[in-house]
DOMI-250773 format. One record per residue (C-alpha): x, y, z. Coordinates in steps of 0.25 Angstrom, whole numbers, padded with zeros to 4 digits, always signed. Example, Ala and Ser with C-alpha at 12.3 -4.5 7.8 and 13.67 -1.06 7.14 Angstrom:
% residues 2
+0049-0018+0031;+0055-0004+0029;
This chain:
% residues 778
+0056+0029-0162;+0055+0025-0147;+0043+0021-0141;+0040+0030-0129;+0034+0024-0117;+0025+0034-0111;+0018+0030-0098;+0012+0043-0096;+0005+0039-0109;+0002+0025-0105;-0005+0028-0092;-0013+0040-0094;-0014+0052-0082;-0020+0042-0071;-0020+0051-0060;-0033+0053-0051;-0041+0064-0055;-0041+0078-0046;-0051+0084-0039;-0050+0096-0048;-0055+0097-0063;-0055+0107-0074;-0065+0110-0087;-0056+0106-0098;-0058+0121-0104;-0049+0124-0091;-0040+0115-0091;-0024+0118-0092;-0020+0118-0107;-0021+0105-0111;-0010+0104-0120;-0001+0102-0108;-0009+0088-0105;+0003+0077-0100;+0004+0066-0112;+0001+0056-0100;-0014+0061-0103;-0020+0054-0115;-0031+0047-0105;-0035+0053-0093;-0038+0045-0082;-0051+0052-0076;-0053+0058-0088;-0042+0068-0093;-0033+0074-0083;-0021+0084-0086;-0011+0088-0076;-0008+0101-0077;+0003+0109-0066;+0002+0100-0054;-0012+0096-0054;-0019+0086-0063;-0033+0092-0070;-0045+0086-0074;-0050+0088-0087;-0059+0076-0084;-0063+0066-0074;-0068+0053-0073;-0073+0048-0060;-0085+0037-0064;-0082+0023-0066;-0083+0018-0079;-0086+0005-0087;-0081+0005-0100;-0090-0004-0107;-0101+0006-0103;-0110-0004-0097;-0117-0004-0084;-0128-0014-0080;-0136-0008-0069;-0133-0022-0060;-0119-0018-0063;-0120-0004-0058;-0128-0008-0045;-0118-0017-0041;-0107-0008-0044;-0113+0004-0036;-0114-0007-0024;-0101-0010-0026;-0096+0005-0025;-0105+0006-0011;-0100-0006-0006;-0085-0001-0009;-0089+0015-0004;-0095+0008+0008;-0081+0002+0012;-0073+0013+0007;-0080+0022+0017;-0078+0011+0029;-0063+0011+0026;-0063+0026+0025;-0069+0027+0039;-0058+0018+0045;-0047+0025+0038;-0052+0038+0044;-0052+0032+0058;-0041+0024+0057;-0034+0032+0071;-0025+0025+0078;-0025+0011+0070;-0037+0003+0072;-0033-0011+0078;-0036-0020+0088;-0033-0024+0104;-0021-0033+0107;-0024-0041+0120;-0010-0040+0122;-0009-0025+0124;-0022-0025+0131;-0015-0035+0140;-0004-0025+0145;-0012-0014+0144;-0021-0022+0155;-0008-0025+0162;-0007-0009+0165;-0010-0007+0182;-0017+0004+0187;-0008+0016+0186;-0016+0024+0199;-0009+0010+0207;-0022+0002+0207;-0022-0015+0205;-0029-0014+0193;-0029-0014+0177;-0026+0000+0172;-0034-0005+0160;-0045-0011+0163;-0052-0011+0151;-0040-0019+0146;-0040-0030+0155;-0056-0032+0151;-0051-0032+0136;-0043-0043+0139;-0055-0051+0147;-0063-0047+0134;-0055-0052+0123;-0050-0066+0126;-0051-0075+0114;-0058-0091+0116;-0045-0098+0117;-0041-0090+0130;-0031-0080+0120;-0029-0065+0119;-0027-0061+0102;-0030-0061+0088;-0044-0068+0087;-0041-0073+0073;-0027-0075+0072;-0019-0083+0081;-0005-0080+0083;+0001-0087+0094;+0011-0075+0096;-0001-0066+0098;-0011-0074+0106;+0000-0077+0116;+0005-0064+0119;-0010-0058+0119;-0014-0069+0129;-0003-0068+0138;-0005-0054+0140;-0018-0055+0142;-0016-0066+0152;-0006-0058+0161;-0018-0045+0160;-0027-0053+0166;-0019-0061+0176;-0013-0048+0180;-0027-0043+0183;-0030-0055+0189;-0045-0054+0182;-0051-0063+0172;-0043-0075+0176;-0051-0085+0166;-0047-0076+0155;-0033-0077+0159;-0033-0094+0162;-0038-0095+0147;-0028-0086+0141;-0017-0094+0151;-0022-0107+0144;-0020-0101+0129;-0006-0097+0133;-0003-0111+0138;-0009-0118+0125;-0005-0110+0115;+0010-0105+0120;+0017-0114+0112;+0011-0109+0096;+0022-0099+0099;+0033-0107+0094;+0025-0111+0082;+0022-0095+0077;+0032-0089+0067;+0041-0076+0074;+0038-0069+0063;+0023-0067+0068;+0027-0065+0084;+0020-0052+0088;+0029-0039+0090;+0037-0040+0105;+0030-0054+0107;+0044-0059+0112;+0045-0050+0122;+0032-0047+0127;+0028-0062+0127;+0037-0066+0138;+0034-0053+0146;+0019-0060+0147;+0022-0072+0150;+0032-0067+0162;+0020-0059+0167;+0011-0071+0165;+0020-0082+0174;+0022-0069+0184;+0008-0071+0185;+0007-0084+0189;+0003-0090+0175;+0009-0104+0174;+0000-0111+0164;+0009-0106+0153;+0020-0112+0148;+0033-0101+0150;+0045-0110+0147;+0040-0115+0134;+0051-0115+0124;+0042-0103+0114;+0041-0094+0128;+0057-0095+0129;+0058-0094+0115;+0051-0082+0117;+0058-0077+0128;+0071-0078+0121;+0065-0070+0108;+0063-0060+0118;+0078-0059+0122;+0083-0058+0109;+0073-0047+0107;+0078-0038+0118;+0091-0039+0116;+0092-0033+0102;+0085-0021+0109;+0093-0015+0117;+0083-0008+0130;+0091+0005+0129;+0086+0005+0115;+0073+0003+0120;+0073+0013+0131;+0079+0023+0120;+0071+0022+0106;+0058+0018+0103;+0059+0002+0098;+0052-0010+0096;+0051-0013+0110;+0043-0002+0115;+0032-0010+0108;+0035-0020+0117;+0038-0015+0132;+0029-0025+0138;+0038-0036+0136;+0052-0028+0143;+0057-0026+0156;+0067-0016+0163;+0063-0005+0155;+0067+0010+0157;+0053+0017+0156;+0057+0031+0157;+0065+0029+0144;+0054+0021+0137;+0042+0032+0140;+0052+0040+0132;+0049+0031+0120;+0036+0032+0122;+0026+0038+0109;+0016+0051+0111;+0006+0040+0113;+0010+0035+0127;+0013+0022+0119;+0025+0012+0118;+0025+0013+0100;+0010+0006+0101;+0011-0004+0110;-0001-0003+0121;+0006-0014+0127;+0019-0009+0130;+0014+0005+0134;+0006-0003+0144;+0016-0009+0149;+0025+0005+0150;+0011+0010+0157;+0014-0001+0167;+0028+0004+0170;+0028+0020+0169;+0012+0023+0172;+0016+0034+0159;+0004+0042+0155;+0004+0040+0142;+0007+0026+0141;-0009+0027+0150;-0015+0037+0141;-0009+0027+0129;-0015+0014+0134;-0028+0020+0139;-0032+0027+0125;-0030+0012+0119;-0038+0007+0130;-0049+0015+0129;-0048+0016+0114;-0047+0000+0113;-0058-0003+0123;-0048-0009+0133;-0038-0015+0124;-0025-0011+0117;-0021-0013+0103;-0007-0019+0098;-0002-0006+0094;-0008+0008+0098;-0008+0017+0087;-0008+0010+0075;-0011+0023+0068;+0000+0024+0058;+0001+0007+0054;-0015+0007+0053;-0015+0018+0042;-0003+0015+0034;-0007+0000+0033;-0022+0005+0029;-0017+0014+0019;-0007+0001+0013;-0020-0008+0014;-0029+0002+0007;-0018+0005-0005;-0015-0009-0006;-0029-0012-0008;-0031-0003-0019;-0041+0005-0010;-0033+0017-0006;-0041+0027-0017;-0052+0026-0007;-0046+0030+0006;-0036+0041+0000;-0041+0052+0011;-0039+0042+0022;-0025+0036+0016;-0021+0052+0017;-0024+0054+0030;-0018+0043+0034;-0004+0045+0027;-0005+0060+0033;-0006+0051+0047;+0004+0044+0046;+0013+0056+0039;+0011+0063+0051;+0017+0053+0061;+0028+0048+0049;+0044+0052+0056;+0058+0049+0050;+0057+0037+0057;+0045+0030+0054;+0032+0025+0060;+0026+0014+0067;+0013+0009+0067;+0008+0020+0076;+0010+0035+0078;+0020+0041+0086;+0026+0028+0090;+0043+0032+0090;+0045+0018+0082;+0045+0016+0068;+0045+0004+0060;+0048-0002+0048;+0034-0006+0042;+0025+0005+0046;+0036+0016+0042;+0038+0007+0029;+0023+0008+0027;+0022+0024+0030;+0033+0027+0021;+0028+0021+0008;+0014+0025+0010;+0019+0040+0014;+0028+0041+0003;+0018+0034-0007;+0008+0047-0004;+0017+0057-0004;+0023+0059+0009;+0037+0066+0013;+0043+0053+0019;+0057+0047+0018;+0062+0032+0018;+0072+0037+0029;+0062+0031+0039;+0066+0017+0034;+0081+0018+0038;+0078+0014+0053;+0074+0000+0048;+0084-0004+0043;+0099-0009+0046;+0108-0018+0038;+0099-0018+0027;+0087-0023+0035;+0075-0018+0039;+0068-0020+0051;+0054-0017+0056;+0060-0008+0067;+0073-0011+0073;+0075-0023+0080;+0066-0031+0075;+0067-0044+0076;+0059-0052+0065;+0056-0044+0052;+0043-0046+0045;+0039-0045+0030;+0029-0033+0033;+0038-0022+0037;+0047-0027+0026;+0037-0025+0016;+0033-0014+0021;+0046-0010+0019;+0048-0016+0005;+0037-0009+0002;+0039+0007+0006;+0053+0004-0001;+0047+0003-0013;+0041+0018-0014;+0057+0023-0015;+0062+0037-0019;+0075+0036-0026;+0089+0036-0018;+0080+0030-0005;+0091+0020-0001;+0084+0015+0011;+0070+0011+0003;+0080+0003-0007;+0086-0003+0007;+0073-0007+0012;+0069-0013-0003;+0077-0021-0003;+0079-0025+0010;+0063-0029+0010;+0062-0034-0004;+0072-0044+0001;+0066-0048+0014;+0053-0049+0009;+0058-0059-0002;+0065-0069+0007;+0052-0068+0016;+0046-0072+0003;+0055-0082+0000;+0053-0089+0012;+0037-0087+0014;+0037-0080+0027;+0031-0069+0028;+0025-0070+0042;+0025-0055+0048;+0026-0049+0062;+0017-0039+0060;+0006-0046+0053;-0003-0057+0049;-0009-0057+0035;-0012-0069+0028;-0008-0063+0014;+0006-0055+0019;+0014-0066+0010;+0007-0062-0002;+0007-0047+0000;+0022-0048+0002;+0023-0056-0010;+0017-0047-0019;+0022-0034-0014;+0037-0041-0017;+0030-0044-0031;+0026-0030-0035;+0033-0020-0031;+0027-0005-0029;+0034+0000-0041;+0026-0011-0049;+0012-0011-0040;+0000-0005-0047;-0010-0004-0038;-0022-0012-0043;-0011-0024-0043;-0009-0021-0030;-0023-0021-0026;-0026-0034-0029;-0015-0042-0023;-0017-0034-0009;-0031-0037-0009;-0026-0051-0010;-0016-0049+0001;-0024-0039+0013;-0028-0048+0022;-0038-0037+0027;-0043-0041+0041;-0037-0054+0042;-0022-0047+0043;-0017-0046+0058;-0006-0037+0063;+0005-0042+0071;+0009-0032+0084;+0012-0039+0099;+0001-0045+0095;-0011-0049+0082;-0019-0036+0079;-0029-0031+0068;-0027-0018+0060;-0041-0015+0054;-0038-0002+0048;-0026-0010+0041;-0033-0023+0039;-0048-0024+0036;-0057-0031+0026;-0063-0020+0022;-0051-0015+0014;-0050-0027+0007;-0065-0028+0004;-0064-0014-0002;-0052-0018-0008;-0059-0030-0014;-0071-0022-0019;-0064-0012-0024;-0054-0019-0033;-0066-0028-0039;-0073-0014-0043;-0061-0008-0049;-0058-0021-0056;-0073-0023-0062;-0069-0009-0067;-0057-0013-0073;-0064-0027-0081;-0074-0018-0086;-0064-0009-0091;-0056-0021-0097;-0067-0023-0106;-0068-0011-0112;-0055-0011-0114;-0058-0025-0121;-0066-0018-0130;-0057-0008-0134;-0046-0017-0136;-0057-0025-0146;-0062-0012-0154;-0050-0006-0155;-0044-0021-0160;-0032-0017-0151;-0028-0034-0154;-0024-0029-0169;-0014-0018-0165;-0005-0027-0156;-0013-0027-0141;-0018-0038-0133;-0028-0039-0123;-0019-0040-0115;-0011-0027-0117;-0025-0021-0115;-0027-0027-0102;-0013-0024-0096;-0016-0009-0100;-0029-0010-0095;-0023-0016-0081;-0012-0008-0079;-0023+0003-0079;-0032-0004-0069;-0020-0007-0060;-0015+0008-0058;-0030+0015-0060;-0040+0006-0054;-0050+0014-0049;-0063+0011-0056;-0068+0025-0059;-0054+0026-0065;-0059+0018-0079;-0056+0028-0089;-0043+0029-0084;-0039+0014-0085;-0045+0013-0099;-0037+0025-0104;-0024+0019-0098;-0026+0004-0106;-0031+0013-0116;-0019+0021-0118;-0009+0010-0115;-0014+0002-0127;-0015+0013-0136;+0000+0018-0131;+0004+0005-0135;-0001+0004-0148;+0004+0018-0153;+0018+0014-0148;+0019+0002-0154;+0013+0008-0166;+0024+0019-0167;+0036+0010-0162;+0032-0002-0171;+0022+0000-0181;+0026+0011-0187;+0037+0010-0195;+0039+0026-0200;+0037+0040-0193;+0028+0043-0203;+0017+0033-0197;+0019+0038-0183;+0018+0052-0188;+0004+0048-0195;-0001+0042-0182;+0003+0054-0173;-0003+0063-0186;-0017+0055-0186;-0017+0056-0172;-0016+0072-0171;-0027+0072-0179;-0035+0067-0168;-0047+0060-0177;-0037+0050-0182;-0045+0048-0195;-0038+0042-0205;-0029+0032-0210;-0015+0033-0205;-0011+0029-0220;-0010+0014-0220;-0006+0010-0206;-0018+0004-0199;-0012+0003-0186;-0009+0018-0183;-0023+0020-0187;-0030+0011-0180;-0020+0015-0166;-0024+0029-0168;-0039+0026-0169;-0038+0018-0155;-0031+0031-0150;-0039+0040-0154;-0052+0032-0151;-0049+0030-0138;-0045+0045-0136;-0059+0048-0143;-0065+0038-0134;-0059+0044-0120;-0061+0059-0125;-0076+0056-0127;-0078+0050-0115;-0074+0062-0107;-0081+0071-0116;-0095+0064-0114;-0092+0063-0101;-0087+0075-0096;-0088+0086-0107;-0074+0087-0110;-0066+0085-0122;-0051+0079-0120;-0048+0074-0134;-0038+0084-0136;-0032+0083-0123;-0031+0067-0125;-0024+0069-0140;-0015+0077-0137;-0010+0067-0126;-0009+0057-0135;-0002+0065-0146;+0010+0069-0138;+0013+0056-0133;+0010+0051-0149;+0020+0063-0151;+0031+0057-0141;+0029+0043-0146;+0031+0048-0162;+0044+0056-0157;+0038+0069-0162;+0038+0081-0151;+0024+0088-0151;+0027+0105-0155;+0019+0107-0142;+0025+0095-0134;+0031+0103-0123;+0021+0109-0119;+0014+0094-0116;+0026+0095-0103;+0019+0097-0092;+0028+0108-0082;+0030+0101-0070;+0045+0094-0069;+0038+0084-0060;+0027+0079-0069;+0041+0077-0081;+0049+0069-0069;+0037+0061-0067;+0033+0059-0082;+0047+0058-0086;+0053+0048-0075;+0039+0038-0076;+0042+0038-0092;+0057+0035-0089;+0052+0022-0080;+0042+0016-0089;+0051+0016-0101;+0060+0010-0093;+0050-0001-0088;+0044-0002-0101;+0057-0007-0107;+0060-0015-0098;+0047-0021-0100;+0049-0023-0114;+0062-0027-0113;+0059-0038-0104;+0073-0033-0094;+0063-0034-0082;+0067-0044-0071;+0056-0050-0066;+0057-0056-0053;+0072-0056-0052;+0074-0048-0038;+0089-0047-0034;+0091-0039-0021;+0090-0026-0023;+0079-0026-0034;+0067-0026-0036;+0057-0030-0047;+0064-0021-0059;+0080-0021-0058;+0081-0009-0066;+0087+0003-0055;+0083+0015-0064;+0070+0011-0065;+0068+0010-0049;+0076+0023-0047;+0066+0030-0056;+0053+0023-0051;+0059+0028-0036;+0061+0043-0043;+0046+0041-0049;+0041+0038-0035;+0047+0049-0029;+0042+0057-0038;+0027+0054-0037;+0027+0053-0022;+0034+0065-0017;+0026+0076-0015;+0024+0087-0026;+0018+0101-0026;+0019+0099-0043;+0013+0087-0048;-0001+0078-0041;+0004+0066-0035;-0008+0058-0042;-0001+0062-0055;+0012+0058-0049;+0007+0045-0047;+0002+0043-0060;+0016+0042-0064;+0021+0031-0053;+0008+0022-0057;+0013+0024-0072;+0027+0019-0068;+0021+0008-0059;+0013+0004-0070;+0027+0003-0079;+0035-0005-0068;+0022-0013-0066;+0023-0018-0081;+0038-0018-0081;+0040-0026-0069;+0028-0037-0067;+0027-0048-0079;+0016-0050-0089;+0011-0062-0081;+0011-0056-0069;+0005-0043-0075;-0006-0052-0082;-0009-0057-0067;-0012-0044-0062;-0021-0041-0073;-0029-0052-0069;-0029-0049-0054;-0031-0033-0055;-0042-0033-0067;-0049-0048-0067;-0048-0054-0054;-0057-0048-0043;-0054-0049-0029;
């Protein structure tokens, strides 16, 4: 007889209960209850057409052993105030995200001070902008980033700001101090890696520095070798651009108008966005401001101004690039359950403004690139939008990708990005396989050679975060895992972004997502320990060590529950999935091994429909005993909800457990059929998860899993079928469907997850998770 891996049967109907809830009395016939549903998670559910139904729900946090001091129960309550209190502050800042929050670059404020009267007048059209620059000179005589010093960003910052107020002629202390700054500290430039030199710094710098000699400076130093090195970076950058390319398409460039010359503006205010803006640069609208006087280009700059108090931002808006890396921060985090409303509407956001070719950082912006389209597709297509992979094509040529075209450096950010959204493949999408392996690969010989400096941003952590993201791949994630390494890895306000200069993202990087993040995983995890010693208990009554389980099968059960289902008012729910894995385990090996004739099995099945179990199943002690567990803990569970809420499931659960007894026996229930739920959807899904846990199951027991082993052009399992049908599974759960919940849906991905989790990590490092997700706090 073969032994029948059922998944369905391993991990119980874990899906989120529904805002709806029926008296059992009222309830579809329970005859048709899917034989996934031996425990419910909040309580008993059974899905029944397209929705699923509560016959019972579970919503209080439990502790097992029963025992509360009243010490432990204030300083949990202050626990869940603190945490509520945090939630709401993160709520509110969600709901106000706007147009990005960020801060002021001295560099764009500079040109936007450079901006002369339009009515004709010898004065700043910008006022406000020229005092913003008085206002915020640092100690050393420097315009930038307070805390971090880049060379490449205090240089550019304070030039600008230097030729602002020369041009002004005001402030002139201001300007000298800034003057000496540029003369001491010119030459760190050859000493900063390219791979962190701000976005256009090659072109604009020189610009700057022309207007500053025009001027009359002459303390700095022009002809030093760095500045010519500059100058010929800026070269080669202008000549794989061709300018009628410029004139004609939205590029790069536009970003940087500042830093050209001999440009033909009535094509370029063609390429301008709705917003009156050059993509998001305030400083290169200024500068088209300057040249054409267009209305728009005012009405743009003098919304910032006023908006920023005088300043401008590095880019303006940052709406789209602040929302989807808020919404990857707080999923990462493992506090996404909190903000669902707000994650919504922020995916409805970004939906609305999504085209065939992509987005950039902010709305409406005619360009498109590689990271922030990456981003928006994955998340999208993760929640159920209609998007395609199409939008990828663009970026890539000869096999590369590139952050936008002609980019000159390629940074690890974009690419992972990329390597990431590749991942969430529907089958027969080419250009995700394309960009798979493509990113996989550049990201491993960044790896390879330790660099993974970034154009785009500064966090301290960034190697690490690569790293593990190679390490664990989507398919194999569960998400308390990945909880815990990113709470190791966000760098919460410490991280800087990287444009024409340093900025801050608050709505993408704070410290109060990684407090809540903190607070909460300890909570859940307090939870968790409290559970595993009840479980401890069990495993000791029931003298689990007799019939062939360890501990430590207990508590790989026990985890994989916790890691999928961590929630602490979830409790029952992760008790009944260890619960069921173990007793799963024991029956099949009971009927695969032990048991030696068909008569036995049939006895166990027999003793079992009488529901009591009393009595000796004639001289085989294990079978006995097996059953008593089973029907103890199905005892245990229905007692529970009737105390609790009046309602009696018994039947329910043992009929569950008697069809999948049925299957595992090879015997066909006269009423079987009728246990086949009607929806052809539901069947795929059940069918096709079956399919890939067998598979990964056998693997897993055959030990024909390559670990570690990465040739190009795989990744992780080397096993093609098993990829083509975890890509069908995905497409499956996440394309919209009028039939079947998407929660349900997702119970079958997290099941197959689960599988490919077991089947493609090894004990040692599934033993070092455990440690990190249920014992070790953060």
């Amino acid at each position: 007889m073969q032994a029948l891996f059922n998944p369905q049967l391993a991990y119980p109907s874990l899906v989120p209960h529904q805002k709806f809830s029926w008296p059992i009395q009222q309830a579809p016939s329970l005859k048709h209850v899917p034989r996934h549903l031996l425990f419910g998670t909040n309580g008993i559910q059974v899905f029944r057409g397209k929705h699923l139904v509560n016959v019972v729900s579970r919503d209080t946090i439990i502790n097992p052993s029963q025992v509360h001091e009243k010490d432990g129960l204030e300083e949990e309550a202050l626990k869940v105030n603190v945490i509520q209190d945090q939630i709401e502050s993160i709520r509110e800042m969600l709901d106000t995200i706007g147009e990005g929050r960020t801060n002021v670059s001295a560099y764009d404020t500079a040109w936007v001070a450079l901006v002369p009267a339009l009515n004709g007048d010898d004065l700043p059209q910008f006022p406000d902008s020229l005092q913003w620059i008085a206002d915020n000179q640092l100690p050393d005589g420097s315009w930038g980033d307070e805390l971090v010093f880049l060379s490449y960003d205090r240089l550019v910052n304070t030039i600008a700001c230097i030729v602002a107020l020369r041009t002004w002629n005001v402030h002139h202390d201001k300007s000298e101090k800034g003057i000496t700054f540029m003369k001491e500290n010119i030459h760190k430039l050859q000493d900063e890696n390219e791979d962190h030199m701000p976005c256009g710094f090659e072109v604009v710098f020189p610009v700057l520095l022309q207007k500053a000699r025009n001027l009359g400076i002459d303390k700095i130093p022009y002809d030093a070798p760095v500045i010519k090195d500059i100058y010929a970076a800026r070269e080669r950058k202008l000549k794989r651009i061709p300018m009628d390319l410029v004139h004609n398409i939205p590029t790069s460039l536009l970003y940087s108008l500042e830093g050209l010359q001999d440009l033909n503006w009535e094509k370029l205010l063609k390429l301008q966005t709705p917003l009156g803006s050059f993509l998001t640069s305030p400083a290169s609208t200024a500068f088209a401001l300057m040249k054409t006087k267009d209305e728009n280009c005012f009405k743009y700059l003098d919304d910032i101004v006023n908006e920023f108090r005088g300043g401008a931002p590095a880019a303006y808006p940052s709406d789209l690039f602040a929302r989807l890396w808020a919404i990857d921060r707080l999923q990462r985090l493992g506090i996404s359950r909190f903000f669902t409303p707000q994650i919504k509407d922020c995916l409805d956001y970004i939906y609305r403004f999504w085209s065939e070719d992509g987005i950039f950082g902010g709305r409406l912006a005619r360009f498109s690139d590689v990271d922030d389209s990456s981003m928006g597709f994955r998340f999208l297509r993760l929640h159920g939008y209609n998007v395609t992979p199409d939008v990828l094509k663009q970026f890539e040529s000869n096999g590369k990708f590139s952050c936008f075209a002609y980019q000159m450096i390629e940074s690890p950010t974009p690419i992972y990005n990329l390597y990431r959204a590749s991942q969430v493949q529907f089958p027969g999408e080419k250009i995700l396989e394309e960009a798979k392996e493509f990113s996989y690969n550049f990201l491993q010989e960044r790896l390879a050679s330790d660099n993974f400096l970034d154009k785009w941003v500064i966090s301290k952590y960034l190697p690490d975060e690569i790293k593990q993201g190679l390490e664990m791949p989507w398919y194999a994630s569960l998400p308390r895992v990945e909880a815990k390494y990113y709470i190791e890895h966000y760098g919460g306000e410490d991280d800087v972004w990287i444009s024409k200069t340093l900025y801050r993202m608050p709505d993408i990087s704070n410290n109060r997502y990684l407090e809540l993040a903190k607070m909460d995983f300890n909570r859940c995890q307090a939870q968790h320990q409290r559970e595993w010693d009840f479980l401890e208990e069990w495993y000791a009554n029931c003298k689990l060590q007799e019939l062939g389980i360890s501990k430590k099968d207990l508590l790989l059960a026990y985890f994989l529950a916790a890691a999928n289902i961590f929630e602490p008012e979830r409790s029952n729910v992760r008790l009944a999935w260890a619960k069921s894995q173990i007793i799963i385990r024991l029956i099949t090996f009971y009927f695969t091994k032990e048991s030696k004739t068909l008569e036995e099995r049939i006895d166990l099945l027999s003793k079992f429909r009488n529901f009591n179990g009393i009595g000796k199943i004639k001289s085989y002690k294990t079978g006995q005993r097996i059953l008593d567990i089973l029907l103890k803990t199905l005892d245990q569970h229905s007692v529970e909800t009737l105390q609790e809420y009046d309602r009696d499931i018994s039947h329910q659960l043992h009929y569950a457990w008697e069809t999948w007894l049925s299957e595992l026996n090879d015997e066909d229930l006269e009423y079987n059929d009728q246990a086949e739920l009607l929806h052809q959807e539901y069947k795929n899904l059940s069918k096709l998860t079956n399919k890939i846990c067998h598979q990964l199951q056998e693997y897993q027991n055959n030990k024909v899993l390559e670990m570690g082993n990465r040739d190009k052009g795989t990744y992780g399992i080397k096993y093609k079928e098993i990829e083509t049908d975890m890509q069908a599974l995905v497409q499956l759960v996440l394309q919209e469907s009028n039939e079947i919940d998407s929660n349900i849906k997702q119970t079958f991905l997290m099941v197959a997850k689960t599988c490919y989790y077991m089947a493609y990590f090894d004990p040692e490092t599934i033993g070092y998770h455990i440690s990190k997700v249920i014992f070790e706090s953060v």
